[in-house]
N, C-alpha and C positions, 0 to 999 in steps of 0.2 A: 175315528181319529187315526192318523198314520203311526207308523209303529215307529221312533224316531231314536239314535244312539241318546246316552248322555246331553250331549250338548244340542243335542233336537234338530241333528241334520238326518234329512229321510235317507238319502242316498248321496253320493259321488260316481262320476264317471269322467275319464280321462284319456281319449284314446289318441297317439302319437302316428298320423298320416304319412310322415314324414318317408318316401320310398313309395308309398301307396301307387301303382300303377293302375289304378282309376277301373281296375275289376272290382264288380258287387260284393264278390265273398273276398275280399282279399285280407290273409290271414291279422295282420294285425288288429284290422277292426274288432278283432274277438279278443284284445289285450288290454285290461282295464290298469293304466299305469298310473290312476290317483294317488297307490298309497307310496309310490316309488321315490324316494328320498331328493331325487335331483330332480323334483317336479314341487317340494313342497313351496316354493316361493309363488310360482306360478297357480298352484289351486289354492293358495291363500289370496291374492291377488283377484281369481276370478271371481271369488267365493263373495270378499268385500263387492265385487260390483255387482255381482247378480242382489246380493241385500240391497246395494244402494237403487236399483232399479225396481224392485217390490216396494221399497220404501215409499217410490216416487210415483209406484204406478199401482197402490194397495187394491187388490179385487173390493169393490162397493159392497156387498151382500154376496157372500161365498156359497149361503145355505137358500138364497131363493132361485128358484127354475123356473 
């Protein structure tokens, strides 16, 4: 089982492109700005539609390979 917060989300990631001059290491990508207060509409937002897309598209049998 994943190891999940309180409300049983595994993880957040949030990274802001925005200047990104299209280098591989380029520093922002190492700047996780989920929990940044002028992004909480926006990962609330993403959050409802990634559920609404599991909802729509649920793995059939998770546990058989």
């Amino acid at each position: 089982m994943p190891v999940t917060s309180p409300d049983g989300v595994i993880g957040r990631e949030l990274y802001d492109h925005r200047g990104d001059p299209g280098e591989l290491d380029w520093a922002g990508e190492h700047v996780n700005v989920v929990e940044a207060p002028e992004h909480a509409d926006l990962v609330a937002a993403l959050h409802a539609q990634l559920l609404g897309y599991i909802r729509l598209y649920p793995v059939a049998n998770a546990t058989a390979a």
